[in-house]
C-alpha positions in Angstrom: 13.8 67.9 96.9 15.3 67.2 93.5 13.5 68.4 90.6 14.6 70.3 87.5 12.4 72.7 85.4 11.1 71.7 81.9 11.6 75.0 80.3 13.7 77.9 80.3 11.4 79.3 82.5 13.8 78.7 85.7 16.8 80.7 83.7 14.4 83.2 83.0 13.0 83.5 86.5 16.5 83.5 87.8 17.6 85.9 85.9 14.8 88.5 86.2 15.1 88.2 90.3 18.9 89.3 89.7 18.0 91.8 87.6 15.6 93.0 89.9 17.8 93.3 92.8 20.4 95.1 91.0 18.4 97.6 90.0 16.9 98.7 92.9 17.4 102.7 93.9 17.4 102.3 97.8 17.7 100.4 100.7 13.8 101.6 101.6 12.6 100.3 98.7 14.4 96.7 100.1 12.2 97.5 103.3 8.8 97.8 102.2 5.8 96.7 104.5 3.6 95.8 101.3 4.6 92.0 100.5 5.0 91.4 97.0 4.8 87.5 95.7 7.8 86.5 94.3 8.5 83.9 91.6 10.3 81.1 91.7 12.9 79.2 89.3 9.2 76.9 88.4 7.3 80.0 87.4 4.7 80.4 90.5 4.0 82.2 93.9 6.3 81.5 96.3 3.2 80.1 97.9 2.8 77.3 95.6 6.2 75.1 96.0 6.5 71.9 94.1 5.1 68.8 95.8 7.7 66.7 97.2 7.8 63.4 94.9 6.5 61.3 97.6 3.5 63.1 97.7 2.7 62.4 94.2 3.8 59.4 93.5 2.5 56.1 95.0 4.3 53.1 94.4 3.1 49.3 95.7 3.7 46.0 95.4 2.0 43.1 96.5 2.1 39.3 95.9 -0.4 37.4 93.6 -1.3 33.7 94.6 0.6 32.5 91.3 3.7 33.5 93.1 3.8 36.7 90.8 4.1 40.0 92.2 1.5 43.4 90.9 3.2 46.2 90.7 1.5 49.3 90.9 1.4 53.2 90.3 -0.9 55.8 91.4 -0.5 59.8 90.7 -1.6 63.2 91.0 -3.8 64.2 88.4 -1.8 66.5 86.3 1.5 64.4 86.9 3.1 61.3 84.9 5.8 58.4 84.5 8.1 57.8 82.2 7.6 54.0 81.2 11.0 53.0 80.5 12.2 54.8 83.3 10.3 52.1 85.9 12.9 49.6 87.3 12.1 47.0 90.0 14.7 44.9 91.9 14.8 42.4 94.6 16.8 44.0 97.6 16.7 40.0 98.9 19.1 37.1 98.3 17.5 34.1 96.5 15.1 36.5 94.9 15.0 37.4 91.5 12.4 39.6 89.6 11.6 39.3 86.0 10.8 42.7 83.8 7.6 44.1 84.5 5.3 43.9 82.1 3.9 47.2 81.7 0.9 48.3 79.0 1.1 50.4 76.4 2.0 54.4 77.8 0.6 57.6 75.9 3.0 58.8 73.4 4.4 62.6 74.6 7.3 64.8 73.1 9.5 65.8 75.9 11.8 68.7 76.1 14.9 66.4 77.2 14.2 62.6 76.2 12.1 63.5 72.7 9.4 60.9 72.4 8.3 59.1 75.3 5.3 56.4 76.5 4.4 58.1 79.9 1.4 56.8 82.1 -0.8 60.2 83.3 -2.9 57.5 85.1 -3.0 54.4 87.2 -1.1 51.7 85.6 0.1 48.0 87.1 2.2 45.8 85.7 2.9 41.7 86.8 6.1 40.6 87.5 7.7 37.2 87.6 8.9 36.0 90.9 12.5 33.6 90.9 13.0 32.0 94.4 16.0 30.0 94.9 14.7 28.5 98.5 11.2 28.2 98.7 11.4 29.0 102.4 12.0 32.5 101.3 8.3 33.9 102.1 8.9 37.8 102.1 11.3 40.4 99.7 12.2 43.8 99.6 11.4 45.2 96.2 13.5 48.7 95.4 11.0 50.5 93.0 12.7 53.3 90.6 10.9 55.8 88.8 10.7 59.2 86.8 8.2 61.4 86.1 7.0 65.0 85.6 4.2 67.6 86.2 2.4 68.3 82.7 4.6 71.4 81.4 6.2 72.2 84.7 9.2 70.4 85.6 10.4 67.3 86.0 11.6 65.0 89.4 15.3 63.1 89.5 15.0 59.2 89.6 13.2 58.5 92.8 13.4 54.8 94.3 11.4 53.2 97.5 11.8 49.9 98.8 8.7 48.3 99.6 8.4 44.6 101.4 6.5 42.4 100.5 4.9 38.9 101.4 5.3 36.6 98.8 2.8 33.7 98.0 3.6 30.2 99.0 4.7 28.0 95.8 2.2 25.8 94.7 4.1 22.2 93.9 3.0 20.8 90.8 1.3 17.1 90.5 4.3 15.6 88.6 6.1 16.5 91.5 
């Protein structure tokens, strides 16, 4: 799992649990039947561990009759996503995906970008569709995000592919 923490909590952590352990007067103390909780670099139980990404996160896709594609983002409560740090691709040849077009985000200050739109909720966004062969009926669509626990820490660029079944295209009548 990669995540980083949002504060100087982690160097604080850290370096309390070394401090800790070098201080300690005898092996029996090491020993001790009573378990103590211990912190972590994120400032919580060793019980609580940060969720992996995938499990707060939920990324889709899926075609629109225009021959558009939705994209969309669910989340945790308490978690968010950076809006310029969503990228989608097409993972397939002859397919070509315009720039989403995302709403309006909440304004937030963060610690390392400074002022950022993030979504804390549900947000979709359309995409244009670009086919070169119009027998090409299905794409895989790499989805790239960023985003954070409020005042916790933050997750590394995660991307999932995602396939998708695209919409037939609709001939026009001066064709």
């Amino acid at each position: 799992m990669m995540i980083y923490a949002k504060t100087g909590l982690a160097v604080a952590a850290v370096a309390t649990a070394l401090l800790a352990c070098a201080e300690q007067e005898s092996p029996a103390a090491a020993t001790s039947q009573t378990a103590q909780p211990s912190s972590d670099p994120f400032g919580s139980t060793s019980g609580s561990q940060p969720l992996p990404a995938d499990e707060v996160f939920f990324p889709d896709v899926f075609a629109e009759a225009d021959g558009s594609v939705t994209l969309g983002f669910r989340m945790l409560p308490g978690y968010y996503i950076y809006k310029d740090k969503i990228v989608v691709r097409s993972l397939t040849d002859g397919v070509e995906l315009g720039e989403p077009e995302l709403p309006a985000g909440e304004i937030v200050v963060d610690d390392w970008f400074g002022e950022q739109q993030v979504y804390f909720n549900d947000v979709m966004a359309m995409t244009a569709v670009n086919r070169a062969n119009t027998d090409v009926m299905s794409a895989d669509i790499e989805v790239t995000w960023q985003g954070c626990k409020e005042d916790e820490l933050c997750y590394m660029p995660t991307s999932k592919v995602i396939s998708v079944q695209l919409a037939a295209q609709v001939e026009s009548a001066a064709d």
